[in-house]
C-alpha positions, 0 to 999 in steps of 0.5 A: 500500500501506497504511503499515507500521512496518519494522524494518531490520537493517543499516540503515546497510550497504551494501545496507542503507542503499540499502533505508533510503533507498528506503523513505524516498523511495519510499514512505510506510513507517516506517523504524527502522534497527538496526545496530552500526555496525561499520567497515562501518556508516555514518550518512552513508549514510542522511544524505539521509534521516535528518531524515524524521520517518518515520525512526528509528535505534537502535545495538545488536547483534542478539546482545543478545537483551534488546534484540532482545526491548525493540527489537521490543516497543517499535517494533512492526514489521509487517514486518522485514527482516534484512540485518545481517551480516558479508559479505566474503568474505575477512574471513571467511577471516582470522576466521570467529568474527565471521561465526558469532557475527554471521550465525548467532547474531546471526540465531537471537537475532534470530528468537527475539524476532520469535517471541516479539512475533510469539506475542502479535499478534492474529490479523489483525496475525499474517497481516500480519507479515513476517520477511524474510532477506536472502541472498546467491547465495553459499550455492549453491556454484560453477557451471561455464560453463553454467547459473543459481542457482534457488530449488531449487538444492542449498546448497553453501557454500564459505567461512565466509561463505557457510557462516555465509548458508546456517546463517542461511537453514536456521534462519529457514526452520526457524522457519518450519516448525517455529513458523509464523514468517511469513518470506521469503528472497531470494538476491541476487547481487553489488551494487555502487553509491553507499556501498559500503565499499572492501574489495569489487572495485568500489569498492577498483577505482576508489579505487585507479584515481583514486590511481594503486595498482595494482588487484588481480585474483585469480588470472587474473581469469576468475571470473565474477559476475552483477552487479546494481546496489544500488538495483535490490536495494532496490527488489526487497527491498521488493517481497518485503518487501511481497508476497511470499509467505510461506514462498518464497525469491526469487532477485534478479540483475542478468543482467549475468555479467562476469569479474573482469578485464572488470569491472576493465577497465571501470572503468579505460575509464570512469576515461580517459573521464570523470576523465583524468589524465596522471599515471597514464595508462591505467588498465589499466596498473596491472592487477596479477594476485595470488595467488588467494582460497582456494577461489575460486568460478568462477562464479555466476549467478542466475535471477530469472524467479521474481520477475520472474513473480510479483512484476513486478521487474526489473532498471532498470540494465544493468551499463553505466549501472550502473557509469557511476553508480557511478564518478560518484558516487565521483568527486562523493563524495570526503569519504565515501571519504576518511574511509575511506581515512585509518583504518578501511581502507586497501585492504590485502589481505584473506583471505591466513590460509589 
C-alpha cells in the first residue's frame, strides 16, 4: 500500500503507542502522534521509534478545537485514527467529568475539524480519507455464560466509561450519516502487553507479584474477559485503518475468555517459573479477594469472524505466549515501571466513590 500521512490520537497510550510503533516498523506510513500526555501518556513508549524521520509528535488536547482545526490543516492526514481517551474503568467511577469532557467532547471537537479539512479535499483525496474510532467491547453491556459481542449487538453501557465509548461511537457514526464523514469503528476487547500503565489487572498483577503486595481480585474473581494481546490490536487497527470499509464497525478479540482469578493465577505460575524468589514464595499466596467494582460486568466476549472474513486478521498470540511476553518484558523493563511506581501511581485502589 501506497504511503499515507496518519494522524494518531493517543499516540503515546497504551494501545496507542503499540499502533505508533507498528506503523513505524511495519510499514512505510507517516506517523504524527497527538496526545496530552496525561499520567497515562508516555514518550518512552514510542522511544524505539521516535528518531524515524517518518515520525512526528505534537502535545495538545483534542478539546482545543483551534488546534484540532491548525493540527489537521497543517499535517494533512489521509487517514486518522482516534484512540485518545480516558479508559479505566474505575477512574471513571471516582470522576466521570474527565471521561465526558475527554471521550465525548474531546471526540465531537475532534470530528468537527476532520469535517471541516475533510469539506475542502478534492474529490479523489475525499474517497481516500479515513476517520477511524477506536472502541472498546465495553459499550455492549454484560453477557451471561453463553454467547459473543457482534457488530449488531444492542449498546448497553454500564459505567461512565463505557457510557462516555458508546456517546463517542453514536456521534462519529452520526457524522457519518448525517455529513458523509468517511469513518470506521472497531470494538476491541481487553489488551494487555509491553507499556501498559499499572492501574489495569495485568500489569498492577505482576508489579505487585515481583514486590511481594498482595494482588487484588474483585469480588470472587469469576468475571470473565476475552483477552487479546496489544500488538495483535495494532496490527488489526491498521488493517481497518487501511481497508476497511467505510461506514462498518469491526469487532477485534483475542478468543482467549479467562476469569479474573485464572488470569491472576497465571501470572503468579509464570512469576515461580521464570523470576523465583524465596522471599515471597508462591505467588498465589498473596491472592487477596476485595470488595467488588460497582456494577461489575460478568462477562464479555467478542466475535471477530467479521474481520477475520473480510479483512484476513487474526489473532498471532494465544493468551499463553501472550502473557509469557508480557511478564518478560516487565521483568527486562524495570526503569519504565519504576518511574511509575515512585509518583504518578502507586497501585492504590481505584473506583471505591460509589
Amino acid at each position: 500500500m501506497a504511503a499515507k500521512r496518519i494522524l494518531v490520537t493517543g499516540g503515546a497510550g497504551f494501545i496507542g503507542s503499540a499502533v505508533t510503533r507498528h506503523l513505524i516498523a511495519e510499514t512505510e506510513h507517516h506517523v504524527l502522534i497527538l496526545d496530552k500526555l496525561t499520567y497515562a501518556g508516555n514518550l518512552d513508549s514510542v522511544e524505539t521509534v521516535a528518531s524515524s524521520p517518518r515520525y512526528r509528535f505534537v502535545q495538545a488536547d483534542i478539546v482545543d478545537a483551534p488546534l484540532m482545526q491548525e493540527i489537521i490543516t497543517s499535517y494533512r492526514p489521509e487517514v486518522i485514527m482516534h484512540l485518545a481517551a480516558e479508559s479505566h474503568v474505575d477512574r471513571s467511577i471516582d470522576g466521570p467529568g474527565a471521561f465526558i469532557e475527554t471521550n465525548v467532547v474531546g471526540t465531537y471537537t475532534l470530528l468537527q475539524a476532520a469535517l471541516a479539512y475533510w469539506q475542502l479535499l478534492s474529490c479523489v483525496e475525499k474517497e481516500a480519507f479515513r476517520f477511524h474510532h477506536i472502541s472498546t467491547d465495553e459499550v455492549f453491556g454484560s453477557l451471561g455464560p453463553e454467547g459473543y459481542f457482534t457488530e449488531s449487538t444492542p449498546y448497553d453501557p454500564r459505567s461512565p466509561y463505557s457510557s462516555s465509548k458508546a456517546a463517542s461511537d453514536h456521534l462519529v457514526r452520526a457524522w457519518h450519516h448525517t455529513y458523509g464523514l468517511p469513518i470506521v469503528i472497531s470494538n476491541c476487547s481487553n489488551n494487555y502487553g509491553p507499556y501498559h500503565f499499572p492501574e489495569k489487572l495485568i500489569p498492577l498483577v505482576i508489579l505487585n507479584a515481583l514486590e511481594g503486595r498482595p494482588l487484588p481480585v474483585y469480588g470472587d474473581g469469576s468475571n470473565v474477559r476475552d483477552w487479546l494481546y496489544v500488538e495483535d490490536h495494532a496490527r488489526a487497527l491498521v488493517t481497518i485503518a487501511e481497508r476497511g470499509r467505510v461506514g462498518e464497525s469491526y469487532n477485534i478479540g483475542g478468543h482467549n475468555e479467562k476469569t479474573n482469578l485464572e488470569v491472576v493465577r497465571a501470572i503468579c505460575a509464570n512469576l515461580d517459573e521464570i523470576a523465583p524468589d524465596t522471599r515471597i514464595g508462591p505467588r498465589d499466596r498473596l491472592i487477596t479477594f476485595v470488595k467488588d467494582r460497582p456494577g461489575h460486568d460478568q462477562r464479555y466476549a467478542i466475535d471477530a469472524s467479521k474481520i477475520s472474513r473480510e479483512l484476513g486478521w487474526i489473532p498471532q498470540d494465544t493468551f499463553e505466549t501472550g502473557l509469557a511476553k508480557t511478564v518478560c518484558w516487565y521483568l527486562d523493563n524495570r526503569i519504565w515501571w519504576e518511574r511509575i511506581r515512585s509518583g504518578i501511581y502507586r497501585g492504590e485502589r481505584l473506583g471505591t466513590a460509589a
